[in-house]
N, C-alpha and C positions, 0 to 999 in steps of 0.2 A: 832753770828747769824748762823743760823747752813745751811749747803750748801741746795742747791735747791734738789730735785729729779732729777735721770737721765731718761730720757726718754728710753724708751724703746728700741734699736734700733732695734728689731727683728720685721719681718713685719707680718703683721695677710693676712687673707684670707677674699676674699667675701663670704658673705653665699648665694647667687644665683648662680655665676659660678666661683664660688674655684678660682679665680685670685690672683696672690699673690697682696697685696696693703701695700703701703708704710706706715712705720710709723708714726699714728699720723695722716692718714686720714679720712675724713669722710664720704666718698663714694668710691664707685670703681673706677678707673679710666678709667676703659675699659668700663663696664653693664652701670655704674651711678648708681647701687642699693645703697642705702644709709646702715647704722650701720653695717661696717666691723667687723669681728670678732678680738677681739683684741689679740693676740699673746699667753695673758695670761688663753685666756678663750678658746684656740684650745683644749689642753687636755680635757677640759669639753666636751666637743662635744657627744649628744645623738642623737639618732633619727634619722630621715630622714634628719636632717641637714647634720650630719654626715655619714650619707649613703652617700647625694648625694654629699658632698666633697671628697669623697673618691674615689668615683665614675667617678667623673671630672677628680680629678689628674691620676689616673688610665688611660683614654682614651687621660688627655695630654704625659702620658711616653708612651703609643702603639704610638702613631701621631710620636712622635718625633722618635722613635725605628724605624718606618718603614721609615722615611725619610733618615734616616742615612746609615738603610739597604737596600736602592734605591738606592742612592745616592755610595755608598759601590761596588753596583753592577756592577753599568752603569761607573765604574771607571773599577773596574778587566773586564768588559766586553771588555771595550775599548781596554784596554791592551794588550787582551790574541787575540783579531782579527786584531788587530790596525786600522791603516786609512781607510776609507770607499773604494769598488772598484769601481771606474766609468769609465764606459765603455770608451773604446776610438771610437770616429767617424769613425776613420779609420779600425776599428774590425764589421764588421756587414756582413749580410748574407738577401738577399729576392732576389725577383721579380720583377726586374724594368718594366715600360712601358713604349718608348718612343718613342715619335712621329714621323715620317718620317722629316729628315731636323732639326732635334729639336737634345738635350741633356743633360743629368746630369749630375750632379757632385756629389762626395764625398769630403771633404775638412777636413782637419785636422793637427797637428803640427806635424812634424817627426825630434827627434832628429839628426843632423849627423852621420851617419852609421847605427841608425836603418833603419829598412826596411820593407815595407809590400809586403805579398804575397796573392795571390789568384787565383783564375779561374773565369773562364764566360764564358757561353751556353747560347745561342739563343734558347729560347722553343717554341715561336708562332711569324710566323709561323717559324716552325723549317726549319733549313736550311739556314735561313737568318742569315746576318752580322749584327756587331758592328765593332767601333773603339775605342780603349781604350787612352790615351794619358795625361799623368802625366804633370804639369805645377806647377812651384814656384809663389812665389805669385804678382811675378809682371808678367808673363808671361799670367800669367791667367785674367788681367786686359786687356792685348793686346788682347789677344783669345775674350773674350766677347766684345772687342772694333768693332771685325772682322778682325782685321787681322790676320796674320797667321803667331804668334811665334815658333821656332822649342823646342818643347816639351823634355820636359830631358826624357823621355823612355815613346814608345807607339808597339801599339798591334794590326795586322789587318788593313784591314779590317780581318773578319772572323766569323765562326761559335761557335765557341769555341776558349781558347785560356788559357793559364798560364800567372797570375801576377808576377815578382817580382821585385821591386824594392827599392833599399838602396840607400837611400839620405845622395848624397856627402856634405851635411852641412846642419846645421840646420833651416828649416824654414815651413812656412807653404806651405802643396801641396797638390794640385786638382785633385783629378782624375774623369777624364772626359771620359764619354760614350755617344758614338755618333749615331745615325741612320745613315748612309752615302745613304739612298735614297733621292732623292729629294723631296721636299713634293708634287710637283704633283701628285706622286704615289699613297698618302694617305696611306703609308704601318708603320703601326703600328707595333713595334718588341717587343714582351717581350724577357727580358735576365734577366736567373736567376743568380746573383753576390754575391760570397764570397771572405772576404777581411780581413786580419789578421795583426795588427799591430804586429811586434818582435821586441825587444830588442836583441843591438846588442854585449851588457855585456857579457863577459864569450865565445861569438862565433867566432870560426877562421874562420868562412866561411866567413864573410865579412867584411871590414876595415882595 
């Protein structure tokens, strides 16, 4: 008895959208078009059948070329700028406004021995004070409670004045700007505030 036929195992193509289809199917398995082109009859291929196979696989090797070369990119991109820069809280620069009696904070994590510096100037009305006054993070749970924790480094009153401080250990701190008018006053201070998170890596100045 003489052996069976081997099936083909080479796969044919849809003749609607060029998909390769398994052997020995009878439709696509992606479109659902029905009479796959069978393996053996790809060489045949005339006409706009054949255009538009040509045509398909053509626009699937760009698809896949520009995925690769995306994909390619946004890897050496990464690389060559590495981790993204996010700003730290404790780096910023405006115009505060704060209300007689009232005050803000800045808050942020500070390494042990790093340190931030800055200034503060009173522009409206000018001449007027602030008080500046640094708290850890339990200290600044007291301060908002009302009472009055003594602040690891403070500033003023005053019109202007220089930040800097290096935090003896690691944790989060508040820096806090105060109106010291009473609010009867109704005296409104703008203070314009620049504030520089540093790394204390590499500096003899401090640590």
């Amino acid at each position: 008895m003489p052996d069976a036929p081997v099936a083909d195992p080479t796969w044919g193509v849809c003749r609607f959208c060029a998909v390769a289809v398994p052997p020995g199917a009878s439709k696509c398995w992606e479109c659902g078009a029905p009479e796959p082109i069978a393996p053996r009859d790809l060489p045949k291929l005339r006409g706009g059948t054949k255009r538009r196979v040509q045509t398909l696989h053509f626009l699937r090797s760009l698809i896949v070329v520009g995925v690769v070369a995306g994909l390619a990119y946004a890897m050496i991109s990464l690389a060559i700028s590495g981790p993204p820069n996010v700003p730290d809280p404790l780096t910023t620069a405006g115009t505060w406004t704060i209300g007689a009696g009232n005050f803000s904070a800045l808050t942020g994590n500070i390494t042990g021995g790093d340190y931030v510096q800055g200034n503060f100037t009173t522009v409206a009305p000018a001449g007027t004070n602030i008080e500046v006054a640094v708290y850890n993070s339990t200290q600044i749970v007291q301060f908002v409670e009302g009472q009055d924790p003594v602040p690891q480094y403070s500033v003023g009153p005053a019109d202007n004045g220089v930040i800097v401080f290096a935090a003896p250990y690691t944790d989060t701190f508040t820096f806090v700007f105060t109106n010291p008018y009473p609010p009867a006053t109704h005296l409104t201070v703008g203070v314009y505030i620049v504030t520089t998170y540093e790394s204390n890596v590499g500096d003899d100045g401090f640590g």
